[in-house]
C-alpha positions as CSV (number, residue, x, y, z in Angstrom):
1,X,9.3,1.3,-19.5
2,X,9.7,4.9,-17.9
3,X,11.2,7.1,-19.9
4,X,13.2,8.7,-17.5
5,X,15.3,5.9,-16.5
6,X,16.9,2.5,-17.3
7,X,17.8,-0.1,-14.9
8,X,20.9,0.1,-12.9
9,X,23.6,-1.2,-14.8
10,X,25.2,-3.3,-12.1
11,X,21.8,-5.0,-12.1
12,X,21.7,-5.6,-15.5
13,X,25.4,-7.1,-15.1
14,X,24.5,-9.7,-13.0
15,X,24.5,-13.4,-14.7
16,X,20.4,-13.1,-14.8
17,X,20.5,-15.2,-17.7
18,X,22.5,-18.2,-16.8
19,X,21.2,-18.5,-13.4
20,X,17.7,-19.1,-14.8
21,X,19.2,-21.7,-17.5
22,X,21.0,-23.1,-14.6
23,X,17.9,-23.3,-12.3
24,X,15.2,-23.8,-14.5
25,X,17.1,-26.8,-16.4
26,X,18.0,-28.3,-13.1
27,X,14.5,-28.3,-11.6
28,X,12.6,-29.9,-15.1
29,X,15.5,-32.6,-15.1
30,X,14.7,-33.7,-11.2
31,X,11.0,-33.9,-12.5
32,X,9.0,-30.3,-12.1
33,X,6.3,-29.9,-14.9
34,X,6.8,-25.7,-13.9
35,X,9.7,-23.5,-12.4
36,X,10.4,-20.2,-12.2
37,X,13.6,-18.3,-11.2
38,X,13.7,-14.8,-9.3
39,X,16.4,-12.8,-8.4
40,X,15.4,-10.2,-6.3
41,X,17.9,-7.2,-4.8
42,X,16.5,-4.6,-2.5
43,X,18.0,-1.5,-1.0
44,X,16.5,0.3,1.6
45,X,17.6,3.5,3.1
46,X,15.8,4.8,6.5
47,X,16.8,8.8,7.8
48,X,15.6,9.6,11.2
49,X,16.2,12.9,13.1
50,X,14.5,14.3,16.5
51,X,14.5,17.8,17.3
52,X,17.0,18.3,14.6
53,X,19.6,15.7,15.6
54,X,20.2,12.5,13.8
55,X,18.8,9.2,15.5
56,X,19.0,6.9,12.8
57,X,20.5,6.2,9.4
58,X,20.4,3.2,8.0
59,X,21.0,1.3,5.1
60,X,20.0,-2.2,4.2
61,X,20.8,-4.7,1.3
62,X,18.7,-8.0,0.8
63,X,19.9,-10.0,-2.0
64,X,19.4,-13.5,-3.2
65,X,17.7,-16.0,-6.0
66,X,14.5,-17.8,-5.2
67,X,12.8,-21.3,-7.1
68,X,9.6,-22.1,-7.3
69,X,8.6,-25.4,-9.4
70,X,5.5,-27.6,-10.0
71,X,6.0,-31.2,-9.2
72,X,3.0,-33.5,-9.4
73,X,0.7,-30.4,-8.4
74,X,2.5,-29.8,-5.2
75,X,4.5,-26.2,-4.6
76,X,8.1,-26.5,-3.9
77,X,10.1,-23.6,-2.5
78,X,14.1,-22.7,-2.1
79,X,16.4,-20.1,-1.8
80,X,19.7,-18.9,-1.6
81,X,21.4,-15.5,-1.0
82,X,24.5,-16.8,-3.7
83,X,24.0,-15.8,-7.5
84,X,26.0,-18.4,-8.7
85,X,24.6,-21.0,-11.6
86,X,26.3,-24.0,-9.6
87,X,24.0,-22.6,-6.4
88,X,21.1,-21.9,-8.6
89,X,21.1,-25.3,-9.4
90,X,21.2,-27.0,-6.3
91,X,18.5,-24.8,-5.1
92,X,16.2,-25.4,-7.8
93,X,16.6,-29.0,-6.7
94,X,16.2,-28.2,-3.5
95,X,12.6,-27.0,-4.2
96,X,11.5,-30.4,-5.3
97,X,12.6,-32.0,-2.9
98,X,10.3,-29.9,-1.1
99,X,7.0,-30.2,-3.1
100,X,8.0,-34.1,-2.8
101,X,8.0,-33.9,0.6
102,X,4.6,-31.9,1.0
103,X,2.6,-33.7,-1.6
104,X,1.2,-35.9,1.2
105,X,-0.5,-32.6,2.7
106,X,-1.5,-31.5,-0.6
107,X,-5.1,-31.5,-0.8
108,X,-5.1,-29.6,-4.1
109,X,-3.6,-30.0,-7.1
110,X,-1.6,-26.4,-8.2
111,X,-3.2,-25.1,-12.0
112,X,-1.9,-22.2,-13.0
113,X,-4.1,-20.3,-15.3
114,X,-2.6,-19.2,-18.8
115,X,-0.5,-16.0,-19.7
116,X,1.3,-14.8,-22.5
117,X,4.9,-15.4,-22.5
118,X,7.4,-11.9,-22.4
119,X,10.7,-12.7,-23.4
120,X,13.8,-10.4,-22.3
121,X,11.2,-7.2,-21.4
122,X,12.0,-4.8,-18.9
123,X,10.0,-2.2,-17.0
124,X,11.5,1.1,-14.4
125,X,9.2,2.9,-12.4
126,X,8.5,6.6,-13.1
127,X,11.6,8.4,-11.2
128,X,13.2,11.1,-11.9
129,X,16.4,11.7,-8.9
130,X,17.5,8.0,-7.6
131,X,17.4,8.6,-3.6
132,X,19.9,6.3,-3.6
133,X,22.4,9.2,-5.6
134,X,21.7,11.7,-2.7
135,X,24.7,11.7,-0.2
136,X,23.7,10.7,3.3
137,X,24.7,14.5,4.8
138,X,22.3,16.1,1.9
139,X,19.1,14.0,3.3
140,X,20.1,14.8,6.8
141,X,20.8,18.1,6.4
142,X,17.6,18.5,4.3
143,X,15.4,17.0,7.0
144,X,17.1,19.1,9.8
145,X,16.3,22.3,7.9
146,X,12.5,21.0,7.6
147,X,12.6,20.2,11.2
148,X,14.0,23.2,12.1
149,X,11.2,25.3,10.4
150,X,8.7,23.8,12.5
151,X,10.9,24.1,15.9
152,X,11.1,27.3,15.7
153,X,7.7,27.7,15.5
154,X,5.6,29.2,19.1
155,X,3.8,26.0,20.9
156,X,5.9,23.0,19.2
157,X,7.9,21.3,21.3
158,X,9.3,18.7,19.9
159,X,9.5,17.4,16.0
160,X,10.3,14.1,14.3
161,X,11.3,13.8,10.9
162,X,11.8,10.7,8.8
163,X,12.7,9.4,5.1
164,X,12.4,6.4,3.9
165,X,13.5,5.2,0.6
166,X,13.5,1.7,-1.3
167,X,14.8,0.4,-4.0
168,X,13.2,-2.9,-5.7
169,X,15.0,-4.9,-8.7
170,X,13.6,-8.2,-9.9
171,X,14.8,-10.4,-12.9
172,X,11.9,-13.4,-13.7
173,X,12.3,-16.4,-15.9
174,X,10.3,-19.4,-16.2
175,X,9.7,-22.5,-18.2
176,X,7.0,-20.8,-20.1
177,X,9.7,-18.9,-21.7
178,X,9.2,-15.3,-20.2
179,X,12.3,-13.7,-18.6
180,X,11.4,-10.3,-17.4
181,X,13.6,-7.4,-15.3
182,X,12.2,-4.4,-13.4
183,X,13.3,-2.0,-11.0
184,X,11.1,0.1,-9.1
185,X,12.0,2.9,-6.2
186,X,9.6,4.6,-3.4
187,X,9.8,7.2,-0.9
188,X,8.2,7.9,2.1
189,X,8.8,11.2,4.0
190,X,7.3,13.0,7.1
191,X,7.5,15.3,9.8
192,X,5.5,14.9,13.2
193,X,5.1,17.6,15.5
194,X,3.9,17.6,19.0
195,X,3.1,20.3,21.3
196,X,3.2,19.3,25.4
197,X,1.2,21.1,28.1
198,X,3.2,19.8,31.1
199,X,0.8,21.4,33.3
200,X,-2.0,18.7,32.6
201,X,0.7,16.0,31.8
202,X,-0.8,15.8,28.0
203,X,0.5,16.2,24.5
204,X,-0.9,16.6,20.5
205,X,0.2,16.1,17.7
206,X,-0.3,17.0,13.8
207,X,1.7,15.5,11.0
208,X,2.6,16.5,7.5
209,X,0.1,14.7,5.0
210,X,2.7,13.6,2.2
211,X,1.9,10.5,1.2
212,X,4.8,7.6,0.4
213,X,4.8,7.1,-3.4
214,X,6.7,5.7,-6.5
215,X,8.5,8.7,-6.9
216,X,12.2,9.4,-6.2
217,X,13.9,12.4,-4.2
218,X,11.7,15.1,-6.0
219,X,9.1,14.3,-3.5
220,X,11.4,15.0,-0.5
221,X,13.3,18.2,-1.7
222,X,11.6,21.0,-3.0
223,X,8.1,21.7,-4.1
224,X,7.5,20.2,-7.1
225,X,5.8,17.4,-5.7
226,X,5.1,18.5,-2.7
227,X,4.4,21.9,-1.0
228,X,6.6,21.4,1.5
229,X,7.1,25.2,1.8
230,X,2.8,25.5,2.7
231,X,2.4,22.4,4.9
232,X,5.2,23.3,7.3
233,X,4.6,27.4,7.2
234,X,0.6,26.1,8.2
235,X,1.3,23.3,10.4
236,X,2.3,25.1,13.6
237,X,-0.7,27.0,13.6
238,X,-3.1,24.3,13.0
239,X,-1.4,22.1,15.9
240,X,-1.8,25.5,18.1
241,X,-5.8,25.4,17.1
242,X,-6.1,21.5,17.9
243,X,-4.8,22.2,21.5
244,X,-7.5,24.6,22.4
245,X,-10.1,23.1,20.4
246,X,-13.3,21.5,21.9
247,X,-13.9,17.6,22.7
248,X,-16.4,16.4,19.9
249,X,-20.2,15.3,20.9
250,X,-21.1,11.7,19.8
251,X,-23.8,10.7,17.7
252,X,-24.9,10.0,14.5
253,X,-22.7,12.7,12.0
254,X,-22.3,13.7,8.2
255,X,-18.9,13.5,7.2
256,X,-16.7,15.2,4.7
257,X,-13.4,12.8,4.4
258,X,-10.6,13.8,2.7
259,X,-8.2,11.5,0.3
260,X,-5.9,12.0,3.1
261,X,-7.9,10.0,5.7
262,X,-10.3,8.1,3.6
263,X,-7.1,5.5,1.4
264,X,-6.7,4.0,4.8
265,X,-10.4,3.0,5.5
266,X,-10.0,1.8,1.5
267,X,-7.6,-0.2,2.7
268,X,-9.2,-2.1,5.3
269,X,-12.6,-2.8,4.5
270,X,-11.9,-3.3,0.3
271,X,-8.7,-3.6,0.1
272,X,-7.9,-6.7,2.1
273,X,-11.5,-7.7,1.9
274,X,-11.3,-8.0,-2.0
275,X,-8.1,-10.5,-1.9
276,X,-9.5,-13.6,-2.8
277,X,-7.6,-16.0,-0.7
278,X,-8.5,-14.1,2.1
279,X,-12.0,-14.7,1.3
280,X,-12.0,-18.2,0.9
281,X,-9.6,-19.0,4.2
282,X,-6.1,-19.6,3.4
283,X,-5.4,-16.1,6.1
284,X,-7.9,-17.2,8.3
285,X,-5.1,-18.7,11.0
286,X,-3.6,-15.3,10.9
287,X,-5.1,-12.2,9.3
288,X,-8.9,-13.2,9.3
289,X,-11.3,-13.6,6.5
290,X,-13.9,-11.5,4.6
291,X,-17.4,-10.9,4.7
292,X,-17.0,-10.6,0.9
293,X,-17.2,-14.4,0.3
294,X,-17.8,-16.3,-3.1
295,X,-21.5,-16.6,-3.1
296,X,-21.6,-12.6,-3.0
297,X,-19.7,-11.7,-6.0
298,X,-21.9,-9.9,-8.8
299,X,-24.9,-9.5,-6.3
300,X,-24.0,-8.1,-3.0
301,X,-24.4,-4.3,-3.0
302,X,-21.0,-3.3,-1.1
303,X,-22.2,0.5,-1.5
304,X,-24.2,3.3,-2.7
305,X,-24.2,4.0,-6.7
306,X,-21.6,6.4,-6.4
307,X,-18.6,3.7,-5.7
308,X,-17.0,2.4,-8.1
309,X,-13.4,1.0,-7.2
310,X,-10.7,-0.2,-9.1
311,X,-8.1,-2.1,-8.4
312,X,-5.0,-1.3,-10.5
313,X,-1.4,-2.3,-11.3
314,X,-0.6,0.1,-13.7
315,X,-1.4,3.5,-11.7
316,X,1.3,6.3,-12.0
317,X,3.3,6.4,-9.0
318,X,1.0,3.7,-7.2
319,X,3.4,1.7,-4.6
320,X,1.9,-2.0,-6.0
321,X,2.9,-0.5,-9.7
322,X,5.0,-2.9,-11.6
323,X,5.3,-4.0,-15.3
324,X,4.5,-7.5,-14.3
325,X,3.7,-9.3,-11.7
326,X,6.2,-12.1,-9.6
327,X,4.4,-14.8,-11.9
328,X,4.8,-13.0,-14.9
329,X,1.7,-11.6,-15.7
330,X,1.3,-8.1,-17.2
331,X,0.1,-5.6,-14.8
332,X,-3.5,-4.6,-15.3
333,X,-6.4,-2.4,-14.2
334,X,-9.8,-3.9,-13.3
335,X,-13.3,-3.5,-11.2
336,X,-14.0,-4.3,-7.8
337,X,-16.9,-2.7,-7.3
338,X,-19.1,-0.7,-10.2
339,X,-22.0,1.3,-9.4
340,X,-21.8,-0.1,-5.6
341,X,-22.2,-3.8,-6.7
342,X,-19.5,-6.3,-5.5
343,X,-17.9,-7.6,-8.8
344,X,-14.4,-8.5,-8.7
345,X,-11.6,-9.6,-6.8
346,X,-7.2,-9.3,-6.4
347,X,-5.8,-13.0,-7.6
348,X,-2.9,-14.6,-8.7
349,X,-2.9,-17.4,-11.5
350,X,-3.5,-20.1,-8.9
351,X,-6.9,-18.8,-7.5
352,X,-7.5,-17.0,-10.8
353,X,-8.0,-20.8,-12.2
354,X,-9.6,-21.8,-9.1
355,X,-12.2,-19.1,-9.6
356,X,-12.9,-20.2,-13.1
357,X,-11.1,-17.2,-14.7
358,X,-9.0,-17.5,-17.9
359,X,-6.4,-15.3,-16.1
360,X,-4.9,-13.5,-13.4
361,X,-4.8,-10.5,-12.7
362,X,-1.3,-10.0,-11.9
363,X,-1.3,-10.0,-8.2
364,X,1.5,-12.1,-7.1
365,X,4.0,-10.8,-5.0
366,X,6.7,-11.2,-2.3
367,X,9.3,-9.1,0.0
368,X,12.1,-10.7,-0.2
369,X,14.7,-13.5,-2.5
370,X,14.1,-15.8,0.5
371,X,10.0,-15.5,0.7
372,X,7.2,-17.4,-1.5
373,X,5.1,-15.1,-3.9
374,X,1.2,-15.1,-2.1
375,X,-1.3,-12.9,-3.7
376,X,-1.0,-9.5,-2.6
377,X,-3.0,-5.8,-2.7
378,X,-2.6,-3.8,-5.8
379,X,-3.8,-0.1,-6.1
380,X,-6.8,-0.2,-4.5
381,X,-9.0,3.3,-5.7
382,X,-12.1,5.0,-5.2
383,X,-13.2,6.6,-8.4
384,X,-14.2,10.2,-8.3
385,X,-17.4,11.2,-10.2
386,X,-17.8,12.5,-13.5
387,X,-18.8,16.5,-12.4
388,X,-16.0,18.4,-11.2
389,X,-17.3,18.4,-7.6
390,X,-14.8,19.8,-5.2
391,X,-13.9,19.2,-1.7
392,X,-16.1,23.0,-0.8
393,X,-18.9,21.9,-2.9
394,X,-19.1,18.4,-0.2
395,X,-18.9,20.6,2.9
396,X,-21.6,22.9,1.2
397,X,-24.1,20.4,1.5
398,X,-23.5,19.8,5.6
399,X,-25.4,21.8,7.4
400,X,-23.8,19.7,10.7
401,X,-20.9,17.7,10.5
402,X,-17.0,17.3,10.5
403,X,-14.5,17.6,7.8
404,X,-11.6,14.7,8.2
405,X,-7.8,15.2,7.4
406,X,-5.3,12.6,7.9
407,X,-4.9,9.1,8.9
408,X,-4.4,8.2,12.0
409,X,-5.2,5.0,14.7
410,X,-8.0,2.1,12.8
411,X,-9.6,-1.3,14.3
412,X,-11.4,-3.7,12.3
413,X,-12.5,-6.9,13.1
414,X,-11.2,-10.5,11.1
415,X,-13.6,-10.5,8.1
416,X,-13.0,-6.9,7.5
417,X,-16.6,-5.8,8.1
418,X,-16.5,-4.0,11.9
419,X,-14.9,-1.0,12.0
420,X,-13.7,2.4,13.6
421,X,-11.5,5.2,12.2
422,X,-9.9,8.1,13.2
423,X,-7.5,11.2,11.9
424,X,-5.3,13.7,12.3
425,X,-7.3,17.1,11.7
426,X,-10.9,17.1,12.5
427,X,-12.6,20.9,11.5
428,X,-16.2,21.5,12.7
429,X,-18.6,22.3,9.5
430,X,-21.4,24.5,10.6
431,X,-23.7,25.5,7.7
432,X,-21.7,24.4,4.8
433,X,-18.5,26.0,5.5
434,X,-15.7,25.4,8.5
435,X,-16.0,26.5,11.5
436,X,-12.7,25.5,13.9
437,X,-11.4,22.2,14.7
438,X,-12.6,19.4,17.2
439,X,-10.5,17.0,19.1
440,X,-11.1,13.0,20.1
441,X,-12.8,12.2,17.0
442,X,-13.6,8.4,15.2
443,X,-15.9,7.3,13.5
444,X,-17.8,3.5,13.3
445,X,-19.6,1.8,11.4
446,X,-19.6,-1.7,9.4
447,X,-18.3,-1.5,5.9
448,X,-21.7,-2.1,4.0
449,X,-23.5,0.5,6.3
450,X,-20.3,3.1,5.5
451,X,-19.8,2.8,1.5
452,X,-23.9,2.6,1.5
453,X,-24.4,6.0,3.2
454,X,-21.8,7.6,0.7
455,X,-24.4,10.4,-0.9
456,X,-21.3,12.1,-2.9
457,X,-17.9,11.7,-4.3
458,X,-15.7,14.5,-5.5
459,X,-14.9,15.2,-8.7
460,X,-11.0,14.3,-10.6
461,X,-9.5,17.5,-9.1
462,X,-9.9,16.3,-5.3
463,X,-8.7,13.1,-6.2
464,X,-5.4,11.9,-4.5
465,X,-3.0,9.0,-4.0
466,X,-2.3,8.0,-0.2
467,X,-1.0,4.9,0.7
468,X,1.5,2.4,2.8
469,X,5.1,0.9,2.8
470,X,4.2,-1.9,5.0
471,X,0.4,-4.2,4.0
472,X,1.3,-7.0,6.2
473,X,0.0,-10.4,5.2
474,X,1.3,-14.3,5.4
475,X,2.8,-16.6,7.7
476,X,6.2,-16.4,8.1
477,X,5.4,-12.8,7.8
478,X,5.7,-10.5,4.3
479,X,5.1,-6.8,4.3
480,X,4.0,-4.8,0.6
481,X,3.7,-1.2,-0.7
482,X,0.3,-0.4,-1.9
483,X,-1.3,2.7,-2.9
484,X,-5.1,3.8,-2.8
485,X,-6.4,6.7,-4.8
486,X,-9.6,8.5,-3.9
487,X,-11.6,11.8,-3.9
488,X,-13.2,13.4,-1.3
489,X,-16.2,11.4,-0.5
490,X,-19.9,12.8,2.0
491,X,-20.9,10.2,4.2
492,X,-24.4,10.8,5.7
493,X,-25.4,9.9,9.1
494,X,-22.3,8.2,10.7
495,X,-22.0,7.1,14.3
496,X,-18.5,9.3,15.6
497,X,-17.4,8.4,19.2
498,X,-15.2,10.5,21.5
499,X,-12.1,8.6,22.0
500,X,-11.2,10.4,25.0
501,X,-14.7,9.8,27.0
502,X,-14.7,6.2,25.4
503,X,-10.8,5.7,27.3
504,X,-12.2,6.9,30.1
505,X,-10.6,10.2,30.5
């Protein structure tokens, strides 16, 4: 548990307790072998300002209790937005009723693989100023002052500024005897600002490259976290350069990618193709599949030596970082790929058994009271590599090539193997060192072809967390936070398009 703070008391005031006894009682007497109890309360606070006026502020407050039991093998699922044991009750027998009902679909019998059993634990993310303390006129007023150093800036024209801010409490019980309560909060500011040449009826833009995280207000206001002060005293400038700067040529490229670009590419082509259920079909009617199928785990070489990717619940301010999972388990850190070998996957205790595995690894999660847990993304990362190798020393080695800052646009295809990328900054590199920035810049390639031609990786100094609020998955729809460290990483040889010639302008 952090250190810095406890979990809200008007959380902790809620009958957790007697609603799981309620529920969980209810659901073993109407004949579940399993159960398990949530109550899940989120808050979520969304600042929005253009040009320095306020366009949005909203907050948001999802509460409820959620069953889950066993019955015969078959899942059953109810929920309620009442916290009342009398409610718990009847929706815990609710949810048989429900896996009685499916258990003629069923076409295989729910095993969960074991776990320990964590009684009356409790977990808070690393915070240290609750966003939701901060008066609604201080985040305003704060985001109007950023916007307004960027507006008066020469050649931008217009600036949007956002923060977003969430807070997550979850109690857990089940029949296994675990009853577990956490509370974690995010953020996710940013400033976009966009320069117009009416003349030729087109516009750029450049945003700020703070990433969300599991940090509270600290990472909005001031420069602790954040140098806010740097990013928006440079930004007007580099928009200014991007405006006049040249359309890229095409063609086979060495690449210099930056953390800042190179977590959303992470993302896409290991992230999602890593989650196990994905790879043996049960997104395949919505999301796709994966090229990273059964048969390929501990042979197929995913990437050069260099990779090595974890996946991690546990990571400091990562946005999947919990104490333990919506099943239970105890967050933990494990391989996905070592030394460019294919070797693990992201599970939850029902395909952890199906895989033959003695346990999960704690990947069970869902959005809301009144959504089923599916397995979902932890920390995806990018290791860096043992020798302090910095970002300079990777553009060093390019005699030719771009340098790429910030995420931007993607496309990949349904088994997470096609793909093209771009950013937000692209800088020329002309014998090893920078030489002024390029416009209309991706880059393609298929996901084995890309990690393969990954010569280098940067050292634990260039290494960063980037990340999302919204990893969408499932039917009806769920959306996750998920963070994806990496360092900065030189790719050899990789095909870049123009996007303006290839929209035909």
């Amino acid at each position: 548990m952090s250190a810095h703070r406890q979990v809200d008391p008007d959380f902790h005031e809620l009958p957790r307790h007697q609603l799981a006894d309620a529920a969980l009682s209810a659901a073993t007497a109407a004949g579940a072998s399993y159960a398990d109890l949530r109550i899940h309360r989120i808050l979520d606070d969304v600042v929005a300002l253009r040009d320095g006026e306020l366009e949005t502020a909203i907050v948001n407050r999802d509460v409820g209790l959620a069953v889950r039991v066993i019955v015969d093998g078959t899942w059953g699922f109810a929920s309620n937005a009442e916290l009342h044991p009398d409610v718990a009750a009847d929706t815990a027998r609710r949810a048989v009723q429900v896996a009685r009902a499916l258990a003629p679909l069923n076409a295989e019998k729910i095993e969960l693989a074991a776990e320990p059993v964590y009684a009356d634990v409790t977990w808070v993310s690393d915070y240290r100023v609750d966003p939701f303390t901060i008066p609604a006129g201080d985040k305003i007023g704060l985001l109007a002052e950023y916007s307004g150093r960027l507006l008066a800036a020469d050649g931008v024209d217009h600036v949007s500024a956002t923060a977003h801010a969430v807070k997550e409490q979850t109690f857990y019980a089940d029949t296994f005897g675990s009853s577990i309560t956490q509370q974690r909060v995010r953020v996710q500011p940013g400033l976009d600002a966009v320069a117009v040449d009416a003349a030729a009826g087109s516009f750029e833009t450049m945003s700020t490259l703070a990433p969300p995280t599991a940090r509270g207000w600290e990472a909005v206001d001031g420069d602790d976290v954040w140098d806010w002060s740097t990013e928006l005293a440079e930004l007007p400038a580099l928009l200014a350069e991007k405006v006049k700067a040249p359309s890229v040529t095409p063609g086979p490229t060495d690449l210099v990618i930056d953390p800042s670009n190179l977590w959303l590419t992470i993302h896409e082509s290991i992230g999602h193709a890593t989650e196990y259920d994905r790879a043996i079909g049960y997104e395949a009617a919505y999301a796709g599949t994966s090229f990273a199928t059964p048969d390929k785990l501990g042979t197929m070489r995913y990437g050069s030596p260099v990779m090595n990717v974890t996946a991690d619940r546990t990571e400091q301010f990562g946005l999947a970082s919990v104490g333990w999972d919506d099943e239970g388990v105890q967050a933990q850190r494990w391989d996905l790929v070592r030394d460019g070998i294919f070797v693990g996957y992201q599970l939850d205790r029902v395909f952890a058994k199906r895989l033959g595995l003695s346990r999960s690894n704690g990947c069970s999660y869902a959005d809301s009271p009144h959504h089923v847990p599916i397995q979902r993304m932890a920390n995806v990362s990018l290791q860096p590599g043992p020798e302090d190798i910095s970002t300079d020393d990777l553009i060093a080695r390019v005699e030719d090539g771009i340098y790429i800052v910030g995420d931007n646009s993607w496309s990949i295809d349904m088994q997470r193997y096609n793909f093209q990328f771009t950013g937000q900054r692209f800088f020329r590199i002309r014998n090893g060192t920078l030489d002024g920035q390029l416009r209309d810049v991706a880059y393609q390639s298929t996901t084995t072809d890309f990690w393969g031609a990954m010569e280098a990786v940067g050292g634990p100094s260039t290494w960063r967390l980037g990340g999302a609020f919204n990893c969408g998955k499932a039917q009806p729809g769920q959306i996750a936070p998920v963070s994806h460290g990496c360092p900065s990483a030189l790719f050899r040889g990789i095909n870049v398009l123009n996007t303006r010639a290839e929209g035909g302008r």
